[in-house]
N, C-alpha and C positions, 0 to 999 in steps of 0.2 A: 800779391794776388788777392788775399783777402782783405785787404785796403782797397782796390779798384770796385771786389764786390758791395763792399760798404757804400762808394759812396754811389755805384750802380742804385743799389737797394733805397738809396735816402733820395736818390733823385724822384726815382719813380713814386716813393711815397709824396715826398711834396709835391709831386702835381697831380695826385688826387686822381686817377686813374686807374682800371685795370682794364688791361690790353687783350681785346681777341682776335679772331683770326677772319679769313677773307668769310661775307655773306652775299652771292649772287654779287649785284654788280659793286660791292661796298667792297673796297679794300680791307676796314678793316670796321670793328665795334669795340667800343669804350665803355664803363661809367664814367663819368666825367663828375669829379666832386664827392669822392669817395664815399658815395652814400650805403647807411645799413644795410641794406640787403641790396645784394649783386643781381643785375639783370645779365639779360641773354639776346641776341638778333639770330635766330634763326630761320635757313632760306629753305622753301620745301621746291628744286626742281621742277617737279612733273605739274605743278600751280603756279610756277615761278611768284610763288607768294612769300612774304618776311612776316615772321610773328615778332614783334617786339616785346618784350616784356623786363619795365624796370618799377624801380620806386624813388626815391629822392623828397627830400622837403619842399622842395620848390625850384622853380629858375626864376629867382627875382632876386632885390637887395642888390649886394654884391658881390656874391657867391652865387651856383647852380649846383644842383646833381641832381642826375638822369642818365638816362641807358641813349647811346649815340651809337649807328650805324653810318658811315661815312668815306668820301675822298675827298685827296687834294687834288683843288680845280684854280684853273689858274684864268685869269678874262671873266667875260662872260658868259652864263651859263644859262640854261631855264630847267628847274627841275619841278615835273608833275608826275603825284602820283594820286592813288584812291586810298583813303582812311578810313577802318572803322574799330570801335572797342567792342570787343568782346565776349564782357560783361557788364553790366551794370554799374558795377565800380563803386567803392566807399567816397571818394571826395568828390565834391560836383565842378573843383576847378582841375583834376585831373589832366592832363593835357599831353598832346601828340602835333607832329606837324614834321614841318621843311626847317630847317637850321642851317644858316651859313656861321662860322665860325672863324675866328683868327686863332686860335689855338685848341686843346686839350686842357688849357690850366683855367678851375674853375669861375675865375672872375675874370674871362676874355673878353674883348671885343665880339659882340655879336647881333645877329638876327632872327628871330623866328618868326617861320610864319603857323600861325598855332591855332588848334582848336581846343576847346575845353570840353568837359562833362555837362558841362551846363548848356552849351552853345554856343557861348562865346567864342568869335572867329575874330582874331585879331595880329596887327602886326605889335610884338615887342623887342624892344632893342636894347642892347648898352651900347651909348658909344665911346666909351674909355675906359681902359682897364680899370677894375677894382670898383665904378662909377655903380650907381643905382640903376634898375631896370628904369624904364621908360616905355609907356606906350601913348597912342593918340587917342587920349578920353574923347573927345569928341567927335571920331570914326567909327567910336564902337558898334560893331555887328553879329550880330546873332542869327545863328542856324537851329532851324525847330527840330533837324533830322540828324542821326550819324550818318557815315560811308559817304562823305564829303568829297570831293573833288577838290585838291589843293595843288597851287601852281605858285611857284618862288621863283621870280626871274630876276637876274642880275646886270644893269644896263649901264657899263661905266660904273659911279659909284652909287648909280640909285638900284634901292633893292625895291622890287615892286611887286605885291601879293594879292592872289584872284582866287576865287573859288568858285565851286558850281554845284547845285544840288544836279545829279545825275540825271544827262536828258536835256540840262540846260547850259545857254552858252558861260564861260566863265566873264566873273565879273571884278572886277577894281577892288580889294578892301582899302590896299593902304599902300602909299608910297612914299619912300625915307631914302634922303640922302645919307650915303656913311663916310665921312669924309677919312675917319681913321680903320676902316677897314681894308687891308692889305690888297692886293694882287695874287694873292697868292692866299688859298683861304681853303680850310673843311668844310665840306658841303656835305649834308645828309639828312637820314630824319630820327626823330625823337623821338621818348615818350618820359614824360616824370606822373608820378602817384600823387605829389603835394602833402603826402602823406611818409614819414620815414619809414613807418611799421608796416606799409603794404605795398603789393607789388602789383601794378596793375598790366593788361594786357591787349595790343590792336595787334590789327591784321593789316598789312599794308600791300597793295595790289596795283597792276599796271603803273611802275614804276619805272620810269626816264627821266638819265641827265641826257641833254642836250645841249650843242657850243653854236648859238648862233652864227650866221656869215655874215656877209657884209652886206647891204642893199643891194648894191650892185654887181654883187659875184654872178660871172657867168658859169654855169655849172655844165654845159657843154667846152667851153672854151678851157675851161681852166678844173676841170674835171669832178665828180663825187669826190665828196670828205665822210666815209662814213655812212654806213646804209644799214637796217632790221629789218628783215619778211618777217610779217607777223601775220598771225589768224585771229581770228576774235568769232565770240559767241553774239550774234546784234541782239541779242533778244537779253542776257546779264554782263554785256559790258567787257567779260572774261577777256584779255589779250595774251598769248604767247608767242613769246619770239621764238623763230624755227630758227633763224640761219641769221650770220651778220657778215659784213665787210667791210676794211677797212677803204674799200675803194666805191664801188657804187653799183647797184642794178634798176632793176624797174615793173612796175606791172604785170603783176600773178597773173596766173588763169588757174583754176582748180580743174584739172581733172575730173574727166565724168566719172572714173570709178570711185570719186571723194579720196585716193588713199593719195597722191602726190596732187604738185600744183607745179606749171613752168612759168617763166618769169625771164626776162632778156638781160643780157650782161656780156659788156663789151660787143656788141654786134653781133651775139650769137644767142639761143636760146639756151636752157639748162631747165631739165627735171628736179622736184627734190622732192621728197618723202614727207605727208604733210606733217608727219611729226619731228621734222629734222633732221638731219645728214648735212653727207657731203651733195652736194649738185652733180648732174650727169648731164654733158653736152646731148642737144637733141640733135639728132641728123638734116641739118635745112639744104642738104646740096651745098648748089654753088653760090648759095644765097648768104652771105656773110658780112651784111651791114645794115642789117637789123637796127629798126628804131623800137621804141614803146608801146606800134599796136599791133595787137596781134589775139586770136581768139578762137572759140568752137564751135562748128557746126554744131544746129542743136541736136542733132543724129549722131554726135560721136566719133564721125568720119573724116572728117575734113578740117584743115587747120587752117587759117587766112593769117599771112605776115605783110607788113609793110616793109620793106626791102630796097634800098638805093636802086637804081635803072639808070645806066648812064647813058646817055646821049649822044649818039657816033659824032656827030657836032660838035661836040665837045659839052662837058657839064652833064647835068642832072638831077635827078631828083627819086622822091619816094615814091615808088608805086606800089599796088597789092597786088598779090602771089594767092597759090591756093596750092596744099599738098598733103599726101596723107597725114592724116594725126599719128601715126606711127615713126614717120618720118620719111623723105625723099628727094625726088628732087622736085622745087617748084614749079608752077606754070604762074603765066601772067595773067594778069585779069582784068588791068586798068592800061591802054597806052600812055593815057596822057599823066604827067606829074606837075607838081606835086600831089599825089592822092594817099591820104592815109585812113585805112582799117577803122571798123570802129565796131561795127556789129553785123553778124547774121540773121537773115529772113528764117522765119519758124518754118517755111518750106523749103530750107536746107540748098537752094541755088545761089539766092540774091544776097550778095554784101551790100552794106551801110558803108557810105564813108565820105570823108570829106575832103575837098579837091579844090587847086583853085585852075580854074579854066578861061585864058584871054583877061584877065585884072587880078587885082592883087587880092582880092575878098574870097574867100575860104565859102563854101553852098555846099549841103548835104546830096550827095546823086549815091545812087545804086545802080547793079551789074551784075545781070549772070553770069557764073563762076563757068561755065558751058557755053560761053560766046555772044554776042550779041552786042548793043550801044549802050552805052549807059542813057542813064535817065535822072534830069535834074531834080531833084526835090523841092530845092530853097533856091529866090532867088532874090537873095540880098546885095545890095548894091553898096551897103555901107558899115552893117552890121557884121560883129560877126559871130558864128553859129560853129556847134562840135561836137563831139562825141553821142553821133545816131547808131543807136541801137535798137532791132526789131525785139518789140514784146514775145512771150513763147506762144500767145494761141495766134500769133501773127496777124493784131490787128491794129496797130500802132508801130511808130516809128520815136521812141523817143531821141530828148536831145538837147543841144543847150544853147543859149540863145541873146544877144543883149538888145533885142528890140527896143527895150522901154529904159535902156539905159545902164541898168547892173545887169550881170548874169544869172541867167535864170533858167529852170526847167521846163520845157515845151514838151509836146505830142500832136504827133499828127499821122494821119492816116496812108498806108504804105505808097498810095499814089501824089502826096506830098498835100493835100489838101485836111480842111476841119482843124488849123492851127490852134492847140487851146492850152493855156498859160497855166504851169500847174505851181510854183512858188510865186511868193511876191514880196522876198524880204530885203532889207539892205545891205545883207551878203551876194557875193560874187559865186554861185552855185554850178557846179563842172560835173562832169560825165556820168549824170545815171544810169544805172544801173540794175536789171527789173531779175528778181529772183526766179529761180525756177519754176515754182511753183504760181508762180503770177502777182502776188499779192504785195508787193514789197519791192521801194526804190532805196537802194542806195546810193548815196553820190557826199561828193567833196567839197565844203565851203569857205571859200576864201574871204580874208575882212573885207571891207569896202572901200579900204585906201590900198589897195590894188587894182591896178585897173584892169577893168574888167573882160578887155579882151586877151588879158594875161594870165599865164597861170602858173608862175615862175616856182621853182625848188625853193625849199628852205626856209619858210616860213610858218606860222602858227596857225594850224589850220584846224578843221574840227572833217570829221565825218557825222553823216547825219542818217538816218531812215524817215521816211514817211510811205504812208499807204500809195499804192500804185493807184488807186479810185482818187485819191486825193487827200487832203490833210494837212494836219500842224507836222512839220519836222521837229523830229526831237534828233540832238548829239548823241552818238555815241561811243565817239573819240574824241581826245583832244590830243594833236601829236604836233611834233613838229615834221613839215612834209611839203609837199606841194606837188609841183610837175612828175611825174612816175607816181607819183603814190599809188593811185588808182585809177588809171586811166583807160583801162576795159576790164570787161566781165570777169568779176572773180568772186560771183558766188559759190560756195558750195553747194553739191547734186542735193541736197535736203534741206536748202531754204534755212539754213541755222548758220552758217558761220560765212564772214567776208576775209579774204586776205589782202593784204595792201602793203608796203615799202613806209617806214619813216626812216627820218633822218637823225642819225648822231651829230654831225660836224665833226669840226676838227677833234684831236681827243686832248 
């Protein structure tokens, strides 16, 4: 027995290690390179924030040491999170970031994607054990700011590194083939001192691994891999995940009282607690094939779902319902399908929504929730247009539009006239969404090698804000997501925080 602990005890010393325990989503935290003074990865819950704190001579040469929080990830993965130090810090090449690794032992196979003290933002590698660092002198890039936006994505065997100052979209630093890096690989983030004697210290925030899918994954066909309701603060960026699954939901709504939000899953709706729990079925009747729209009176009252309607004829499609926000049973609102939900009139009768009637092109029409015809809004013959929602002093109709070619955000007036173009960028921009208090659009932007009358799951997408008067959009997500993310109202009753759905993938 004491020969087994020997040579236990001689392994772990040669590889230069000491081993900690689970941090938030990190199975586990290291030093890596047995450096003088011991760091720490600690998760604080109620912030779902990591304080890293190591020291290390450096991660260059052919040796490292440094403080590793980390999994093993197997494929491809994209992990982004927010960095920032501190303190001020003793060495100005100090450094933190995203690290893919092939082992624990400290002259592995590796990747970083790294910032320094200085602002040096850069990719550095080894590609063979024991080998010297390597970086692209000729890519070098400098950040004038901390609290960086850092994104490490892993494609096949290229590792490819973006960053963004906050607000802005992410951008290309550096991308590197790793022909000897494994299948099978630790993934996490760092921090070294470059200093032995000191222990420096970041804060790292809105933290996601995500496992891309395939281009062509149908995600109705072939079902969610993986789903986070989150909240976020639009005003500092703050995200916390309430709830996860390993299977899939869609499309919060906050609750007027701000203390829960519902959200659809499997065909049925579910309450949850905005700070987390388990979910509670809500009572829809006999209405039980629920899609992704669905929403509130701005009175509190009334709940509008999109809801299968089948066809004595045979077939079907979605049509919209209206029923207590309490819960009930529904009433119908639209005959004809496919019509799906999207927004209520600030005079608490008329839904928003979009339908396609006699051709295949999707036109915005409204409907009294109390009887009457609909009324066409848009009458697009080739284009297509989505997610109309009435402003709260009800004098607008926003919505989304690819008149000119990309998708883009429109308004127009509740009798469908005064059409006027409120972005105009080379992103794909989907369902805004106008806060309660008036002042503020949120909405969803897709790259521009999507096309634009799509707006598929599982892809790299950003959220944005701009003024409801008009304005530059600034980011202020970068998640992986798409289709449910956000696809009606889900601000909160106080104009501060948005919830929205991203995506894990497979794990």
């Amino acid at each position: 027995m004491k020969l087994i602990l020997f040579f236990v005890c001689l392994l772990l010393f040669n590889a230069g290690y000491s081993q900690g325990g689970r941090a938030g989503i990190f199975g586990n935290h290291a030093d890596v390179g047995n450096p003088k003074m011991k760091g720490t990865t600690v998760y604080d819950e109620a912030s779902q924030t990591y304080t890293i704190r190591g020291a290390g001579y450096n991660i260059w040469f052919a040796r490292d040491e440094f403080q590793y929080a980390y999994n093993s990830v197997k494929g491809d993965f994209i992990l982004t999170a927010q960095f920032e130090f501190t303190a001020k810090g003793v060495e100005s090449h100090r450094k933190f970031g995203w690290m893919v690794r092939e082992s624990l032992a400290e002259d592995a196979v590796h990747m970083s994607a790294t910032y320094h003290g200085d602002g040096l933002t850069v990719m550095q590698w080894r590609n063979g054990k024991g080998q010297n660092m390597r970086d692209p002198e000729d890519e070098i890039f400098f950040m004038k700011k901390n609290a960086q936006v850092i994104q490490l994505e892993r494609n096949g065997k290229a590792l490819i590194m973006r960053v963004a100052y906050l607000g802005e979209p992410l951008q290309v630093v550096g991308k590197k083939e790793m022909e000897n890096m494994p299948d099978q690989v630790l993934a996490g983030i760092f921090i070294c001192s470059h200093n032995e004697n000191v222990i420096e210290e970041a804060k790292v925030w809105n933290v996601s691994i995500d496992k891309p899918m395939p281009d062509n994954y149908d995600v109705y066909g072939q079902g969610f891999k993986g789903a986070r309701l989150e909240t976020m603060n639009v005003f500092d960026g703050k995200r916390k995940v309430i709830y996860k699954s390993s299977t899939g939901f869609e499309a919060p709504n906050w609750m007027p009282d701000g203390k829960s939000l519902i959200f659809n899953m499997g065909g049925l709706l579910y309450k949850i607690a905005a700070g987390g729990g388990e979910p509670v079925k809500v009572n829809t009747g006999t209405a039980a094939r629920l899609n992704n729209d669905h929403g509130i009176s701005f009175d509190g009252k009334l709940l509008a779902i999109s809801n299968f309607k089948p066809n004595p004829a045979g077939g079907g499609g979605s049509a919209v319902y209206v029923l207590p926000l309490q819960g009930g049973e529904p009433r119908l609102v639209t005959e004809g399908t496919p019509s799906y939900f999207h927004g209520w009139s600030a005079n608490n009768r008329d839904v928003y929504y979009v339908a396609q009637r006699d051709t295949n092109i999707y036109n915005v029409y409204k409907c009294d929730v109390n009887g009457g015809k609909e009324v066409q809004l848009t009458f697009n013959k080739s284009n297509h247009v989505d997610g109309p929602e009435g402003s709260p002093d009800g004098r607008y109709v926003y919505f989304n539009g690819s008149m000119t070619g990309t998708m883009q955000l429109w308004r127009m007036d509740p009798e469908g006239n005064n059409l006027e173009q409120l972005t105009f960028d080379e992103n794909n921009n989907w369902f805004p969404h106008i806060s309660p208090d008036g002042k503020w659009i949120a909405f969803i932007s897709f790259p521009n090698d999507i096309n634009p009358d799509s707006h598929p799951a599982y892809k790299r997408v950003t959220l944005k804000l701009m003024p409801a008067s008009g304005g530059a959009p600034k980011v202020i997500a970068y998640l992986y997501g798409g289709q449910g993310t956000i696809n009606v109202p889900s601000w909160s009753p106080d104009s501060k925080q948005i919830s929205f759905v991203s995506y894990k993938g497979l794990e």
